[in-house]
PALORO-846063 format. One record per atom (N, C-alpha, C, CB): x, y, z; residue in three letters. Coordinates in steps of 0.1 Angstrom, whole numbers, padded with zeros to 4 digits, always signed. Glycine has a CB too. Layout:
<milos>
XYZala
...
</milos>
This chain:
<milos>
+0457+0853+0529unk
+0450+0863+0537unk
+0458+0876+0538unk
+0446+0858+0551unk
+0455+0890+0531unk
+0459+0900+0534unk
+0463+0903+0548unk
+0451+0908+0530unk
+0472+0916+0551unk
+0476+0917+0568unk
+0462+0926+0573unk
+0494+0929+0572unk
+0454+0934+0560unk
+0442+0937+0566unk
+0431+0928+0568unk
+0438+0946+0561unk
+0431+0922+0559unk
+0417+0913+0565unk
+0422+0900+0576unk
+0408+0905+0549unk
+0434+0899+0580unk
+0436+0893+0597unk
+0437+0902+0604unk
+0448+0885+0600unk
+0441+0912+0602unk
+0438+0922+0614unk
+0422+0925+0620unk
+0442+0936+0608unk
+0420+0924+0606unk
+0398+0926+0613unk
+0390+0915+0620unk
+0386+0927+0600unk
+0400+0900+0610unk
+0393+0889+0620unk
+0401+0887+0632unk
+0392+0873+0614unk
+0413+0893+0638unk
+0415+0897+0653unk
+0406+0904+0658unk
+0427+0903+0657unk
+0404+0916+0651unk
+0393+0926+0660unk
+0380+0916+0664unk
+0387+0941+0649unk
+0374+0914+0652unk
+0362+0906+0654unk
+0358+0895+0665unk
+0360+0901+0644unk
+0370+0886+0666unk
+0375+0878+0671unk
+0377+0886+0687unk
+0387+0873+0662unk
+0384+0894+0691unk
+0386+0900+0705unk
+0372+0905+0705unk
+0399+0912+0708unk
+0361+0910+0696unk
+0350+0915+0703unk
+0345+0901+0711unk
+0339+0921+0692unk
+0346+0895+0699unk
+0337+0882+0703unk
+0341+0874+0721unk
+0341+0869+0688unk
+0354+0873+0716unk
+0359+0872+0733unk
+0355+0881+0745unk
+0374+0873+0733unk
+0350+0892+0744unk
+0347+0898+0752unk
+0332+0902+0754unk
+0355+0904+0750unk
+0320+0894+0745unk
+0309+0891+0745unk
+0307+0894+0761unk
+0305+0878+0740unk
+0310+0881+0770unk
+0305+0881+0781unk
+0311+0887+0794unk
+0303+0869+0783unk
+0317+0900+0790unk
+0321+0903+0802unk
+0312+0912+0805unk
+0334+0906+0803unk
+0314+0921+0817unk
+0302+0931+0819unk
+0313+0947+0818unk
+0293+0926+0839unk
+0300+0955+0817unk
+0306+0967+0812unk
+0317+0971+0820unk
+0297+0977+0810unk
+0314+0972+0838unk
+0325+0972+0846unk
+0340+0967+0839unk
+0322+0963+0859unk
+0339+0955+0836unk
+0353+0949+0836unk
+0357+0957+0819unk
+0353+0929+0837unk
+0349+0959+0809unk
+0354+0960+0795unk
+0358+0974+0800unk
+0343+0958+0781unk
+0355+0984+0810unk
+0359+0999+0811unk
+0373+0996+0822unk
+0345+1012+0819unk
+0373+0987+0827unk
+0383+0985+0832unk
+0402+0985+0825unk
+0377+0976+0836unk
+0395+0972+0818unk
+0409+0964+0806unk
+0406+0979+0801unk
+0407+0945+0792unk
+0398+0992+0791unk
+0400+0997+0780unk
+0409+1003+0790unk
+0390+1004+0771unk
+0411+1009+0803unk
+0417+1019+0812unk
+0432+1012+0809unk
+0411+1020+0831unk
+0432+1004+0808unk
+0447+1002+0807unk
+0455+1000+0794unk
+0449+0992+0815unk
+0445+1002+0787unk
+0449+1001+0772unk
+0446+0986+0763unk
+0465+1004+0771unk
+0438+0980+0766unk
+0432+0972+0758unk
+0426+0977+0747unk
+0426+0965+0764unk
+0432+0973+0734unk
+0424+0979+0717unk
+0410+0969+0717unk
+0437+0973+0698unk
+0409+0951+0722unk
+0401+0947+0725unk
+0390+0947+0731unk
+0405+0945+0727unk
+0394+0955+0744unk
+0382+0962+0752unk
+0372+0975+0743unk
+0390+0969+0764unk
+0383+0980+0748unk
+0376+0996+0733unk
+0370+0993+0721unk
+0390+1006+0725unk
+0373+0979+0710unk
+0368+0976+0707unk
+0354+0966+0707unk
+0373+0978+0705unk
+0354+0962+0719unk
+0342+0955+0722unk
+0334+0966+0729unk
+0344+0942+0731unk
+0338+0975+0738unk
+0325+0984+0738unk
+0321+0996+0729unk
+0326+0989+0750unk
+0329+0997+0718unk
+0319+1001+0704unk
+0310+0994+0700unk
+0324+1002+0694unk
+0317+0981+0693unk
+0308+0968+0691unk
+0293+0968+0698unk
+0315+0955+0698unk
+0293+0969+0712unk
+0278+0972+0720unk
+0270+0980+0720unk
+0278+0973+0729unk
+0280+0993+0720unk
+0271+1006+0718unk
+0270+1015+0707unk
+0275+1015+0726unk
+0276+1010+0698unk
+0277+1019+0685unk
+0264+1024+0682unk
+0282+1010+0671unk
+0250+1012+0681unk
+0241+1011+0675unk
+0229+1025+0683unk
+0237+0994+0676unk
+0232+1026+0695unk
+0227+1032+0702unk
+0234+1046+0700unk
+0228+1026+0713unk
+0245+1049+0701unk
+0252+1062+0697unk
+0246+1069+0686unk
+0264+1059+0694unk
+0247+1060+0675unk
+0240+1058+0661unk
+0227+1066+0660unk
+0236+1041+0658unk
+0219+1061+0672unk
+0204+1062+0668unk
+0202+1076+0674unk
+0192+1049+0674unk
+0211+1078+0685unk
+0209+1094+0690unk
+0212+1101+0680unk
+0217+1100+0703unk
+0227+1101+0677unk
+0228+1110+0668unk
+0219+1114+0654unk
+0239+1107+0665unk
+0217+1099+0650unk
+0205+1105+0635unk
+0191+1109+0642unk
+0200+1090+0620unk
+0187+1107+0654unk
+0178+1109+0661unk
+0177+1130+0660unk
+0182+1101+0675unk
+0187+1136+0653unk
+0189+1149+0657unk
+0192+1157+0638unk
+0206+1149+0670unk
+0188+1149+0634unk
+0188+1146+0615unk
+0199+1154+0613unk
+0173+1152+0603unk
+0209+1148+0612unk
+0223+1152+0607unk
+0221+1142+0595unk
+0237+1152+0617unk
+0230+1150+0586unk
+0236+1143+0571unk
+0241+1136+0574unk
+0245+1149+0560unk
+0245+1126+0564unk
+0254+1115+0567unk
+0269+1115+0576unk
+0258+1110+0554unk
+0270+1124+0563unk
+0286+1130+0566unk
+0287+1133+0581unk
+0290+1145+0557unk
+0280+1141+0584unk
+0282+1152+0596unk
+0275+1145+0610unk
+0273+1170+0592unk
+0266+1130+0606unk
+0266+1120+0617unk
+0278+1109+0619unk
+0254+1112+0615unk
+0283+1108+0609unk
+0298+1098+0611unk
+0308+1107+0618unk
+0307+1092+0594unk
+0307+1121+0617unk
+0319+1129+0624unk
+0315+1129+0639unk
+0323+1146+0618unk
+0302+1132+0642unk
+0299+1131+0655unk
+0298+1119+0660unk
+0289+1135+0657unk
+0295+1112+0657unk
+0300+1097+0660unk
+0317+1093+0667unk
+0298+1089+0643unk
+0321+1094+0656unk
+0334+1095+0657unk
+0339+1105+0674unk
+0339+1102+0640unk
+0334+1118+0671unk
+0337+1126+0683unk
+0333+1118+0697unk
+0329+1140+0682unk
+0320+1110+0698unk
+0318+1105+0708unk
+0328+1100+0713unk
+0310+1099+0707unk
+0329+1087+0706unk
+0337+1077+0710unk
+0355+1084+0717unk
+0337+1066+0695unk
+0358+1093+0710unk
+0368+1100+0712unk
+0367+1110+0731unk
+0369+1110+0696unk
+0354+1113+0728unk
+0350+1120+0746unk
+0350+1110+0751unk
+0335+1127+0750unk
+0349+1092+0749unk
+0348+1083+0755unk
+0365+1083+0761unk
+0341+1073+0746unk
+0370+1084+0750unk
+0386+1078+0756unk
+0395+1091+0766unk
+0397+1075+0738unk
+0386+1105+0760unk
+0397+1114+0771unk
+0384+1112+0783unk
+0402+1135+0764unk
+0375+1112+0787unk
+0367+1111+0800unk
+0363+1096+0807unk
+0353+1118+0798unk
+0365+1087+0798unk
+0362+1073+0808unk
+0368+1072+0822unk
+0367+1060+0801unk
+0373+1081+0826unk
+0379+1079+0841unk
+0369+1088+0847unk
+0396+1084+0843unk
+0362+1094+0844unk
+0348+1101+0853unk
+0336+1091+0854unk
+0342+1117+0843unk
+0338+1079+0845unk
+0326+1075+0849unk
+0323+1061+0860unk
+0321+1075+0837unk
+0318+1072+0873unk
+0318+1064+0885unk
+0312+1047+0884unk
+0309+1073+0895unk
+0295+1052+0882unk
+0290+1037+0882unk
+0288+1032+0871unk
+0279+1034+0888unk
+0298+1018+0863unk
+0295+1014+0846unk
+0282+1014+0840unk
+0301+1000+0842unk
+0278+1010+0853unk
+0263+1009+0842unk
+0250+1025+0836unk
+0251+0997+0854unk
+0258+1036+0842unk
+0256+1044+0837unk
+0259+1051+0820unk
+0258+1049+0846unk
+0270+1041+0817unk
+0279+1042+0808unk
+0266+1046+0792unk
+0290+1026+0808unk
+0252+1039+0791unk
+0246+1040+0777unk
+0238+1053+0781unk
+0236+1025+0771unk
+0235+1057+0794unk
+0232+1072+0795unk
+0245+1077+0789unk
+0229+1077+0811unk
+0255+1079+0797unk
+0268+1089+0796unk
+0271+1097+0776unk
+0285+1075+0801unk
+0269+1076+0773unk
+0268+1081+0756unk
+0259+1088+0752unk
+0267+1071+0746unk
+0247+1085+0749unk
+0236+1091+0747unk
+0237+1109+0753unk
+0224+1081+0756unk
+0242+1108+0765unk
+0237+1123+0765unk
+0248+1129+0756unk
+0237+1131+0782unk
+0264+1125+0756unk
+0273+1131+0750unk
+0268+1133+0734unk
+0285+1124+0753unk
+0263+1120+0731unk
+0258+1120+0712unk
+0249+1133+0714unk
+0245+1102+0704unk
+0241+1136+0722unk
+0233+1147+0719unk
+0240+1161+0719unk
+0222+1148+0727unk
+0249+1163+0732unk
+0254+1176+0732unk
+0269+1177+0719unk
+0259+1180+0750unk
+0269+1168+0711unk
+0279+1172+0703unk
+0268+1172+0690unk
+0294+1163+0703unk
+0257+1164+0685unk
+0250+1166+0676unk
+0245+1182+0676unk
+0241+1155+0676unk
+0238+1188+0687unk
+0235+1200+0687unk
+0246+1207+0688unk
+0227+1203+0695unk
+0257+1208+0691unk
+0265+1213+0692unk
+0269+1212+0674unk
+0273+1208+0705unk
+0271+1205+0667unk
+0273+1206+0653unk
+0258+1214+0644unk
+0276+1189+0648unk
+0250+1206+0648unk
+0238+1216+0643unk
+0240+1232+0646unk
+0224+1212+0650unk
+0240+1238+0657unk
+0245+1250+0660unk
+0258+1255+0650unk
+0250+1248+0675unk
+0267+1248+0650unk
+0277+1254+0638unk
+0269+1251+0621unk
+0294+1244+0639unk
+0266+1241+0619unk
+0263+1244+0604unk
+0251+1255+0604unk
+0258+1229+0594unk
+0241+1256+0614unk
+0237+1266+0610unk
+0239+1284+0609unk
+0231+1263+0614unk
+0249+1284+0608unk
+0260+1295+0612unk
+0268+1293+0601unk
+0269+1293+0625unk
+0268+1282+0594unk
+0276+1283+0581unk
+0265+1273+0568unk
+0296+1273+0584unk
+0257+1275+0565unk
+0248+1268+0559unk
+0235+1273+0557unk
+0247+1257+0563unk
+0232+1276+0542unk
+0217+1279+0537unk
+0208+1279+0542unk
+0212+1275+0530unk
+0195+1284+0546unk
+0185+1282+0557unk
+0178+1273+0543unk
+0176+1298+0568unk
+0181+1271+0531unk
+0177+1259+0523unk
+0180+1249+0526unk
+0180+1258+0512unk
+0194+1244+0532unk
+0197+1233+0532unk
+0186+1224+0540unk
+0211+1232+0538unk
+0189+1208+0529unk
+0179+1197+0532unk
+0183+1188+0540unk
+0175+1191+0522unk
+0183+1182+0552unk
+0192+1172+0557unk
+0190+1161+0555unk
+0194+1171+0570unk
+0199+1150+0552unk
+0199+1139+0549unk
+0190+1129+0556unk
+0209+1138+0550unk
+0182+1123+0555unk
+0173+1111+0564unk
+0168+1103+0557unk
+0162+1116+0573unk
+0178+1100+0547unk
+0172+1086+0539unk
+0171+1073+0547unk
+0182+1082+0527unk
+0178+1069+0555unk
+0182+1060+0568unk
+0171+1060+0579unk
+0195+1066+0575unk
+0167+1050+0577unk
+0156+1051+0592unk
+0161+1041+0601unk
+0138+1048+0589unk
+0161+1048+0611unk
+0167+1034+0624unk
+0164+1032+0629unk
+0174+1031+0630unk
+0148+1040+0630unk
+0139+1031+0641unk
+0126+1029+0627unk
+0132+1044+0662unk
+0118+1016+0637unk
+0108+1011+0630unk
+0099+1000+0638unk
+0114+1005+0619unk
+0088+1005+0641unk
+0077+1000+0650unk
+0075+0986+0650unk
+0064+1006+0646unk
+0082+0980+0638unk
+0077+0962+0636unk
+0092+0958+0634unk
+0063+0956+0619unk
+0091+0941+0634unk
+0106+0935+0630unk
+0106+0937+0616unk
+0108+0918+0634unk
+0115+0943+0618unk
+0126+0945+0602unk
+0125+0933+0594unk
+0144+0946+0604unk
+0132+0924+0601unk
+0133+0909+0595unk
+0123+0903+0588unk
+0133+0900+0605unk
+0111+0909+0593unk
+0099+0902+0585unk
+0091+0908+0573unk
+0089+0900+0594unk
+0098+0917+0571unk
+0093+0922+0563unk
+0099+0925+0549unk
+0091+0930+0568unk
+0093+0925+0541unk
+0098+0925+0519unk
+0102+0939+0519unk
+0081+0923+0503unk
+0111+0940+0512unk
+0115+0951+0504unk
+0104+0964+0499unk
+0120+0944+0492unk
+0097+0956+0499unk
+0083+0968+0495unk
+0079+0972+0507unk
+0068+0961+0486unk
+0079+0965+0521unk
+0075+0967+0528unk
+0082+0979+0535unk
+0072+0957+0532unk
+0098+0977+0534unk
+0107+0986+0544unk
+0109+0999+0537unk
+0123+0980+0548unk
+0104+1003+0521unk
+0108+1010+0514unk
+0089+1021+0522unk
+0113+1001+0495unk
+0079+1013+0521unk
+0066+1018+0524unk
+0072+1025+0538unk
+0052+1005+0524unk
+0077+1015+0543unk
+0081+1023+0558unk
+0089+1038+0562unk
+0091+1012+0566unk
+0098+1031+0549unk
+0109+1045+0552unk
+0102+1057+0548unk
+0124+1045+0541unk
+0097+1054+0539unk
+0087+1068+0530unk
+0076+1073+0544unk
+0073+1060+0510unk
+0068+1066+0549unk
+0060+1070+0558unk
+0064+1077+0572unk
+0053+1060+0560unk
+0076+1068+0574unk
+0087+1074+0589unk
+0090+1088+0581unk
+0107+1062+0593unk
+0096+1091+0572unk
+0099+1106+0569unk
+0089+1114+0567unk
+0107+1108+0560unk
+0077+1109+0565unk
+0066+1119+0566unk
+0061+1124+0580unk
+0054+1112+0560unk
+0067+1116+0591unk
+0065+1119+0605unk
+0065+1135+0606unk
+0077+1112+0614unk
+0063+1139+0615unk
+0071+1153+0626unk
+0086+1148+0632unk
+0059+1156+0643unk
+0096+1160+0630unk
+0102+1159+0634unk
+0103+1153+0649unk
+0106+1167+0630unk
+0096+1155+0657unk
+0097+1153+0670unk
+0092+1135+0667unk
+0088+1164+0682unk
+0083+1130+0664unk
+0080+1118+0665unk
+0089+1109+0659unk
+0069+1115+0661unk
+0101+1116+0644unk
+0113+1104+0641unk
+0126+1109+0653unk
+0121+1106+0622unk
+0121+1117+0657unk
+0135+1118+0670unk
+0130+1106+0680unk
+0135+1136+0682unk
+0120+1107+0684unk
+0114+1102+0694unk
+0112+1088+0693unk
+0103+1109+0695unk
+0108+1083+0681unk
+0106+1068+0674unk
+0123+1062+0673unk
+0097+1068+0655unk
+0131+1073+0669unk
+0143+1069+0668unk
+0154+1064+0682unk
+0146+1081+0662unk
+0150+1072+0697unk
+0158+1068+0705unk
+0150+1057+0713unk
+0164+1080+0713unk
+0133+1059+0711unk
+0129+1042+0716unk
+0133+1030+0709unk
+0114+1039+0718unk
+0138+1029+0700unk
+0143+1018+0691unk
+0157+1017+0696unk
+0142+1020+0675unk
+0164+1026+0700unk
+0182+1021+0700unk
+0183+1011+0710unk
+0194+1034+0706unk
+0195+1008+0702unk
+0200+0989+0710unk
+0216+0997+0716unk
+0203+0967+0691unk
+0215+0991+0727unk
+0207+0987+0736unk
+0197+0999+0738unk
+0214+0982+0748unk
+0184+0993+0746unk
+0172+1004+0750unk
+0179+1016+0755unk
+0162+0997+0762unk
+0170+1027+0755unk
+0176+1034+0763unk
+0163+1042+0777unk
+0185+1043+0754unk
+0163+1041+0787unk
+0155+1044+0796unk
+0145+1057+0792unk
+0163+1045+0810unk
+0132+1054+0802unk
+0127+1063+0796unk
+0129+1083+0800unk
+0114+1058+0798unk
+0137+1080+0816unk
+0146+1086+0821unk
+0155+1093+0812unk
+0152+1078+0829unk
+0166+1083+0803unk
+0173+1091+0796unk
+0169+1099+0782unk
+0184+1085+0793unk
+0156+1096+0782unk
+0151+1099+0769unk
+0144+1111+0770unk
+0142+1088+0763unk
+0135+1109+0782unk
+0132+1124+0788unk
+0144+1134+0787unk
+0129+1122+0805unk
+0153+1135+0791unk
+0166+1141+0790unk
+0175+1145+0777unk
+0173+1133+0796unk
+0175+1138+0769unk
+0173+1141+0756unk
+0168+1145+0752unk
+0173+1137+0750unk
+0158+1146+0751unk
+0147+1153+0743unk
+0136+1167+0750unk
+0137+1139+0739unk
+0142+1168+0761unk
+0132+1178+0772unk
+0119+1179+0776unk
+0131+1188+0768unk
+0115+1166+0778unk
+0101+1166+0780unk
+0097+1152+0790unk
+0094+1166+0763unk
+0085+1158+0800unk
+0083+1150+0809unk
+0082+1132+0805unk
+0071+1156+0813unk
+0087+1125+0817unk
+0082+1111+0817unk
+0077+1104+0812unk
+0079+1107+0821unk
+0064+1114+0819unk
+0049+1112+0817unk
+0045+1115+0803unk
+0040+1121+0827unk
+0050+1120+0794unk
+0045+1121+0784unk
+0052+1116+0774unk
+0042+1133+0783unk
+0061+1109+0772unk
+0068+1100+0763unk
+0055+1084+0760unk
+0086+1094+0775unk
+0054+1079+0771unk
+0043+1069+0762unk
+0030+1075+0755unk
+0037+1057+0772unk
+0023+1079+0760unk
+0011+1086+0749unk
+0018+1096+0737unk
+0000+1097+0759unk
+0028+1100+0735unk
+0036+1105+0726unk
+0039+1095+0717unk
+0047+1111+0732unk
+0046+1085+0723unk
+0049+1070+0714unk
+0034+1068+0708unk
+0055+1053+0726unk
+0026+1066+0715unk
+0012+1057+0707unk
+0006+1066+0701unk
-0001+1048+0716unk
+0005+1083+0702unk
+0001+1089+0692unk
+0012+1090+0675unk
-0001+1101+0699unk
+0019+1090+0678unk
+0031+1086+0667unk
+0030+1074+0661unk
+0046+1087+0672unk
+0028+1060+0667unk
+0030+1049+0658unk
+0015+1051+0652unk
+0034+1032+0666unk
-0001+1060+0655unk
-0010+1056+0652unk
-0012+1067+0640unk
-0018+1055+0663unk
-0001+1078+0641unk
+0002+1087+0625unk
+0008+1081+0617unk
+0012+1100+0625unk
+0022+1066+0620unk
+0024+1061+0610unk
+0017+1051+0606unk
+0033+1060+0610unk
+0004+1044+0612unk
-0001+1032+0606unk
-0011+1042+0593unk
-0011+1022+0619unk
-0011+1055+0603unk
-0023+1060+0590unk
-0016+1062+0575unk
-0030+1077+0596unk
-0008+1069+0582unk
+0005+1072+0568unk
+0007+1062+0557unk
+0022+1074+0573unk
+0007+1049+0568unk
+0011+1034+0556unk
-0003+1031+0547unk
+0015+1015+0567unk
-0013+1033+0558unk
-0030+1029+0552unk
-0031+1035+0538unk
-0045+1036+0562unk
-0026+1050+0543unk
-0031+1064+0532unk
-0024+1060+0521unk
-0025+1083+0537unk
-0011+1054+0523unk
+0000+1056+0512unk
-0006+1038+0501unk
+0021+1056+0522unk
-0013+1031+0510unk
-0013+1017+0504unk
-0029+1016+0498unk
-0009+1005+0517unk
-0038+1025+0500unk
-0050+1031+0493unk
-0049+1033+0483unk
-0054+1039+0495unk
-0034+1048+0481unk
-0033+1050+0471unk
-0026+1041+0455unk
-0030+1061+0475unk
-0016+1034+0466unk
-0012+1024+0458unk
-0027+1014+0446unk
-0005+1013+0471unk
-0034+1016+0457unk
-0043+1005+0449unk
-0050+1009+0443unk
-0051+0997+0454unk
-0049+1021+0442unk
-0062+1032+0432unk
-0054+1031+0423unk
-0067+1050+0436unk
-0034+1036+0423unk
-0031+1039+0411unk
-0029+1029+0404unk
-0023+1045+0410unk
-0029+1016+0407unk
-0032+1002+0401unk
-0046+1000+0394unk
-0032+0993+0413unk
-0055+1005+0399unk
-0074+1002+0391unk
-0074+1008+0375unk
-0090+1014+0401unk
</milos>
């Protein structure tokens, strides 16, 4: 066994140990310098960080750097944050003010051509799991036919962990009250999108 691939089944291994603790205690041990800790609360929240940030259609590239930045505002401010369980807000709002905060610069240095990257979909109205290859490829094509606001929007009701409808309002600027009829007008543009697109499938088959 290489010194890197035991190094990763320690990491893996300390996430895994630290499954059951609660966020209180994993911000706790990171305060004192646990690599364990810090890495088990990436492990939890990555996925959610993840979904804000592409939630804001950055390129690949320029979503792994913001990413990256998060977690880094995580390590110089985790001592501001009073109550832990505010902690998947705290991320979320930070993924947004540094994603717009990067959008703001490339557009200051970048083509009003440029195309952004969104080959990646990371939200998706049904289980993933169950579905064929043909199926997630029909999906991805129809999710990018969305409005921008409905793959932002489809994108931070899917992040794991959830995120409230409170913080989502907040992200995105727009009342409470209008996030669920927003959601069911959006999943009912993409069932049409999949219908329209699987019609034509069958025509170009006849």
């Amino acid at each position: 066994m290489t010194s890197e691939t035991a190094a990763l089944r320690g990491t893996r291994l300390g996430c895994a140990a630290m499954e059951g603790q609660s966020v209180a205690e994993l911000l706790a041990e990171a305060a004192t310098g646990s690599q364990e800790a810090w890495n088990a609360i990436v492990a939890r929240y990555e996925r959610l960080v993840w979904s804000v940030v592409r939630s804001f259609r950055l390129d690949q590239a320029s979503a792994l750097d913001v990413t990256q930045t998060v977690w880094l505002r995580l390590v110089e401010h985790h001592a501001r944050i009073r109550d832990p369980q505010s902690l998947p807000s705290w991320l979320a709002t930070t993924a947004r003010n540094e994603s717009i905060r990067t959008l703001n610069r490339m557009k200051r240095q970048t083509p009003s051509a440029f195309e952004y990257d969104v080959a990646d979909v990371s939200a998706a109205p049904v289980d993933d799991g169950l579905m064929s290859s043909e199926e997630r490829a029909a999906m991805a094509r129809a999710f990018q036919t969305l409005g921008d606001d409905c793959q932002q929007l489809m994108r931070l009701l899917t992040a794991d962990p959830p995120l409230d409808y409170e913080t989502i309002s907040q992200l995105i600027g727009r009342p409470v009250g209008s996030i669920g009829p927003t959601r069911g007008r959006c999943i009912k543009r993409l069932r049409q999108l999949l219908e329209a697109a699987e019609g034509k499938d069958q025509n170009d088959e006849r």
